[in-house]
N, C-alpha and C positions, 0 to 999 in steps of 0.2 A: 504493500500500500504506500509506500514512502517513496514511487515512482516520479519523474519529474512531470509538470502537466505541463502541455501542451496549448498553446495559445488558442485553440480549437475549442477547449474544451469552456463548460459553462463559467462565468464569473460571479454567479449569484450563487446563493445559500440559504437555508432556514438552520439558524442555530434552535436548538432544543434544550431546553430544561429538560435532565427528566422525570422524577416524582413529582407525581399530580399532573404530568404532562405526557409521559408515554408510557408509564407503567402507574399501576393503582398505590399511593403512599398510607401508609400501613401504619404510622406511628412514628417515633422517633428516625429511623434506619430502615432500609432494606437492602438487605446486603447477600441473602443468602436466596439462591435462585430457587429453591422450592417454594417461598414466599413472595419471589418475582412477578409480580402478574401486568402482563402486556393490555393497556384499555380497548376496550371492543372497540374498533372503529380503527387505529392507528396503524395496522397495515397499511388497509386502504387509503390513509390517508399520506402515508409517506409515499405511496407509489404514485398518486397522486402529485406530488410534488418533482418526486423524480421525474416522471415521463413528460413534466413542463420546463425539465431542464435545470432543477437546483439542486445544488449540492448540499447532501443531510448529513449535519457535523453535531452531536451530544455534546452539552457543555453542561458537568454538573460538581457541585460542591461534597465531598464526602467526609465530613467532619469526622467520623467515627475512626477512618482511619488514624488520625491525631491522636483522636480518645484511646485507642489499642482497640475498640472494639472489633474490630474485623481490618483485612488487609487491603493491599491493590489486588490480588492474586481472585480475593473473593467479589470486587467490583467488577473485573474483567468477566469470570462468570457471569454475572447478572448482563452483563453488556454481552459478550457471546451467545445469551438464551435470546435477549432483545433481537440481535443481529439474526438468530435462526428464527426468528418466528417473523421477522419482516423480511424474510428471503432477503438477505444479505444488504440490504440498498445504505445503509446509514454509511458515510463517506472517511468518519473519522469521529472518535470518542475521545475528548479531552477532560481531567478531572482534578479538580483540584482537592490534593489528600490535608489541609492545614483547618484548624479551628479558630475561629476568632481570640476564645479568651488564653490558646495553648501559642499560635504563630500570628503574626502580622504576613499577609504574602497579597499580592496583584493578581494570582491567580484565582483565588477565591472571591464567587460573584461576592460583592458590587464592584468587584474588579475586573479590567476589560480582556488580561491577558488571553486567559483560555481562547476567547473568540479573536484578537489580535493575531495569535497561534495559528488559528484556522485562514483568518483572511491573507496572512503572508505566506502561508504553505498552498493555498490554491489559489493565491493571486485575485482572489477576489477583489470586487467593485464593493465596497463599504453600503454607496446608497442602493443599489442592487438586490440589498440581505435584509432578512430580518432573526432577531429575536424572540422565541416563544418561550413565554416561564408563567408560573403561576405566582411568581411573589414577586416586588418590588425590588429586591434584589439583581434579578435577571435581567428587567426591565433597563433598570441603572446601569447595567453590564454593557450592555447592547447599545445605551446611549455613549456610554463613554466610546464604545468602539466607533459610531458613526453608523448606528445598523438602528433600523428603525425595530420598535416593538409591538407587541402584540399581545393582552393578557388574557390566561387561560385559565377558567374556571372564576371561581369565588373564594378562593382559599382568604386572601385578603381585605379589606375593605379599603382599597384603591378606588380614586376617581381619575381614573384612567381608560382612556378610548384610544385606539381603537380594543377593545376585548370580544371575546368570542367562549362560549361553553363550553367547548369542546375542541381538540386538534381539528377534527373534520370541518366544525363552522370555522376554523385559523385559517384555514386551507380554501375554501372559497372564498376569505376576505382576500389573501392573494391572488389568489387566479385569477378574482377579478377585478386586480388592479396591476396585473403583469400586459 
């Protein structure tokens, strides 16, 4: 995957939060892929994206690993079960392992790196992209990066527009504005 891209290829993106945005969040953590659940709809909703020509990059915060609760070893699983059950389409998983009150780090949203990461490694168009997250966090992520946002669900009480219920309502707010 660490192939060089080709001027060919697409310059957009949809960055992804993932709990509460592609998988069902559970509680504090989900780290352990027997407890992994992919939300009904988000196949379809990624291919959807793909077959419009954007690149699908995971941007997520994994405090626990800080905590010692679990590893990178066990994120990667929960991202490999992600990966199998959308037939492979997600273009690249970036995650930040650091906790607010354990490290200070730029990769951990409201920091822009992780997506920074993604838009210099496939040469993406900043205004091009968007941000999908369910928390304020994300949202702030995406704006530091230059990537416009979009929020998902009602986890927070943001007055924030554009939002959408669901990754699938996310996914026709772009399409139809591509």
């Amino acid at each position: 995957m660490n192939q060089p891209v080709s001027a060919a290829e697409p310059q957009k993106a949809v960055f992804l939060d993932r709990d509460g945005v592609l998988n069902l969040e559970i509680g504090d953590y989900v780290w352990r892929p027997a407890d992994f659940v992919v939300i009904d709809g988000v196949p379809a909703a990624l291919a959807r994206l793909k077959a419009a020509g954007y690149r699908l990059i995971v941007v997520t915060n994994q405090a626990g690993i800080a905590k010692g609760l679990y590893s990178a070893a066990d994120v990667a699983a929960c991202h490999q079960k992600l990966q199998d059950t959308c037939g492979g389409l997600i273009d690249a998983f970036y995650f930040a392992p650091g906790h607010p009150s354990v490290s200070e780090t730029l990769s951990r949203k409201p920091g822009s790196l992780l997506l920074e990461k993604g838009l210099a490694r496939f040469r993406l168009d900043p205004a091009q992209c968007w941000m999908l997250g369910d928390r304020a966090r994300d949202l702030e992520a995406g704006a530091r990066a230059g990537v416009r946002g979009l929020l998902i669900g009602h986890t927070e009480k943001l007055d924030f527009q554009p939002r959408a219920a669901s990754l699938a309502e996310a996914v026709d707010i772009i399409l139809a504005g591509s």
